[in-house]
C-alpha positions as CSV (number, residue, x, y, z in Angstrom):
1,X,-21.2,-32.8,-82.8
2,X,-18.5,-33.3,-81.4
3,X,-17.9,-35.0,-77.7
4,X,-15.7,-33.2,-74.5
5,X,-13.8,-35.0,-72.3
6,X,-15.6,-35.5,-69.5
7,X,-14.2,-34.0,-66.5
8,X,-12.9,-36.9,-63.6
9,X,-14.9,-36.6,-60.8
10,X,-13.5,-34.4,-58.0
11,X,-12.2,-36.3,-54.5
12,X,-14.3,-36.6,-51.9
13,X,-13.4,-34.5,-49.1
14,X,-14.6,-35.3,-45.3
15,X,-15.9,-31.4,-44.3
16,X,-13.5,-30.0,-41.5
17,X,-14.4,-30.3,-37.9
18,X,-14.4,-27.8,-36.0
19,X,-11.4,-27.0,-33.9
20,X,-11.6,-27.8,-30.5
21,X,-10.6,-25.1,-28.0
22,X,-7.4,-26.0,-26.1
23,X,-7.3,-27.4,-22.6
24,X,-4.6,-26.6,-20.8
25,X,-2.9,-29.5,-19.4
26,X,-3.2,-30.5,-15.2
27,X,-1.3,-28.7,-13.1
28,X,1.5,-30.2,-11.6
29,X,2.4,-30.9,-8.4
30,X,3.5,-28.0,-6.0
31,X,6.9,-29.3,-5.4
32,X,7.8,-29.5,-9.0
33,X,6.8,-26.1,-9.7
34,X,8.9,-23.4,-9.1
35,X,8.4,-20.5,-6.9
36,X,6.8,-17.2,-8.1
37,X,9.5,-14.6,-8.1
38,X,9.6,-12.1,-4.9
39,X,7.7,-9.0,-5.6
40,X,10.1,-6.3,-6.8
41,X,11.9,-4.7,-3.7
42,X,10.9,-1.2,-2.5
43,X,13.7,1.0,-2.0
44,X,14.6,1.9,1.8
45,X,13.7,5.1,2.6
46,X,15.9,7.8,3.8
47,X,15.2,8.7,7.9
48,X,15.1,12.4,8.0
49,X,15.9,14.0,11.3
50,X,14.8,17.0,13.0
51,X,18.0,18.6,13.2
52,X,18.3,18.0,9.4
53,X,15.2,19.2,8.1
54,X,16.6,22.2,10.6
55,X,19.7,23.0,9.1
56,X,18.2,22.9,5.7
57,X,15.9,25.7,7.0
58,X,18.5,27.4,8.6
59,X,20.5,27.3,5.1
60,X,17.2,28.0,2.9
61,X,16.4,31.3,5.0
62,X,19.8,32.3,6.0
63,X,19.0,31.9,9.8
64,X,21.4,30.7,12.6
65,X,21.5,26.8,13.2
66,X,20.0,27.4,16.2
67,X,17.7,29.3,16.0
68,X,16.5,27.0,12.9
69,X,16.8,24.2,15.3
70,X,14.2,26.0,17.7
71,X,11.6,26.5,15.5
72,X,10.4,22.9,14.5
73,X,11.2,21.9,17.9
74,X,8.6,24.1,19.3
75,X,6.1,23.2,16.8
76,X,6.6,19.5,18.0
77,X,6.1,20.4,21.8
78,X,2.8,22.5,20.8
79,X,1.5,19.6,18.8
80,X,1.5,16.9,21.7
81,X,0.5,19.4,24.2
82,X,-2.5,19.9,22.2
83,X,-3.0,16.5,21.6
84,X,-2.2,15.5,25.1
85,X,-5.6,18.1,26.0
86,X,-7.8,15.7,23.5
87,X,-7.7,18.8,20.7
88,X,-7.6,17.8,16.9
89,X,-4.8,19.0,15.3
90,X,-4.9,19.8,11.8
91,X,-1.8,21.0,9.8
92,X,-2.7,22.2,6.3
93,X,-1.1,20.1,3.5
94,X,-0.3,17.7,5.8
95,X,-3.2,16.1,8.3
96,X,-4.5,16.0,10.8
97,X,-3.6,14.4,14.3
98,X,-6.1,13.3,17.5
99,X,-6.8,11.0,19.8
100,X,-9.3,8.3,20.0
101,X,-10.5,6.6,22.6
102,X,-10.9,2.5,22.5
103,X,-13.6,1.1,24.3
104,X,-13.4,-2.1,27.0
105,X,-14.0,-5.5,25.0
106,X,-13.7,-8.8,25.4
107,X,-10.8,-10.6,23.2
108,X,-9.1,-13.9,23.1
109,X,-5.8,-15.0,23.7
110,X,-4.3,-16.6,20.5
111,X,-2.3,-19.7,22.2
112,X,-5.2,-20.7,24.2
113,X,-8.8,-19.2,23.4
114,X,-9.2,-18.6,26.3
115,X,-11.6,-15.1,26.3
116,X,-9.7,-12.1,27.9
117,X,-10.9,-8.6,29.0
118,X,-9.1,-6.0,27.1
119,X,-9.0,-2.8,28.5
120,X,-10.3,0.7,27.4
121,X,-7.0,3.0,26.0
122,X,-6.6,5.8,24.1
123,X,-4.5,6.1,20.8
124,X,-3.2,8.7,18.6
125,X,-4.6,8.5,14.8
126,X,-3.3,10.7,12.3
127,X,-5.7,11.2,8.8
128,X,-2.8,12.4,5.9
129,X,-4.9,15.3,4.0
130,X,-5.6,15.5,0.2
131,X,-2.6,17.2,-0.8
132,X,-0.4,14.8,1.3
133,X,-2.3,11.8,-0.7
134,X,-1.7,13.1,-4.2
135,X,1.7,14.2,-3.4
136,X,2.4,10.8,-3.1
C-alpha cells in the first residue's frame, strides 16, 4: 500500500471576539461647539383689513363699496354688544367668542417676592371651531 502525504497541520486561529458596541466619544465643551441652527423662519403673515375683506365682497357680489363696507362693520358692532351683555357668541366655521370672569388671587411680584393681591377681571376668550382647526 502505498502512503499519502500527510496533510500540514492547519494554523491555529485565536476565535474572534466579539465586537464591542461603539461609545461615542465625551462631549465637548459648550464653547467649542457650535450653535444649533435657528429653527426655520415662519413666513410673516399678511394683515387683512376690514375695508379689504370689504371691497373683495363688494367685487365678489357686485355691490357698492359702501354698502360692502357696512355690512362687516355691523357684524363687528353686534358681536361686542353681545359680548359686552356676557352672551356667548358662536359663529359657525369660525368659533366662538365670550367672556370669562377671573377670580381675586393672591400673586407675587417677580423683582421682589413680595406676595401681591391681584384683582378679579374679566377677559374675552375666543374657542376656534373644528372647521377653523382643520382648515388650518
Amino acid at each position: 500500500m502505498a502512503k499519502t502525504p500527510a496533510k500540514p497541520p492547519a494554523p491555529k486561529v485565536a476565535p474572534a471576539k466579539a465586537a464591542k458596541p461603539a461609545i461615542p466619544a465625551p462631549a465637548k465643551a459648550a464653547k467649542d461647539k457650535a450653535p444649533p441652527p435657528p429653527p426655520p423662519a415662519l413666513e410673516k403673515a399678511r394683515v387683512v383689513t376690514v375695508k379689504q375683506m370689504a371691497a373683495a365682497y363688494a367685487e365678489k357680489h357686485e355691490v357698492s363699496p359702501k354698502d360692502a363696507a357696512s355690512l362687516p362693520t355691523e357684524v363687528f358692532d353686534t358681536v361686542v354688544q353681545h359680548v359686552k351683555d356676557g352672551d356667548k357668541v358662536r359663529i359657525a366655521g369660525l368659533g366662538m367668542i365670550e367672556v370669562r370672569s377671573r377670580a381675586a388671587r393672591m400673586g407675587r411680584n417677580p423683582a421682589t417676592g413680595e406676595a401681591i393681591q391681584i384683582a378679579a377681571s374679566r377677559k374675552i376668550a375666543f374657542r376656534a371651531a373644528k372647521e377653523l382647526k382643520d382648515a388650518v
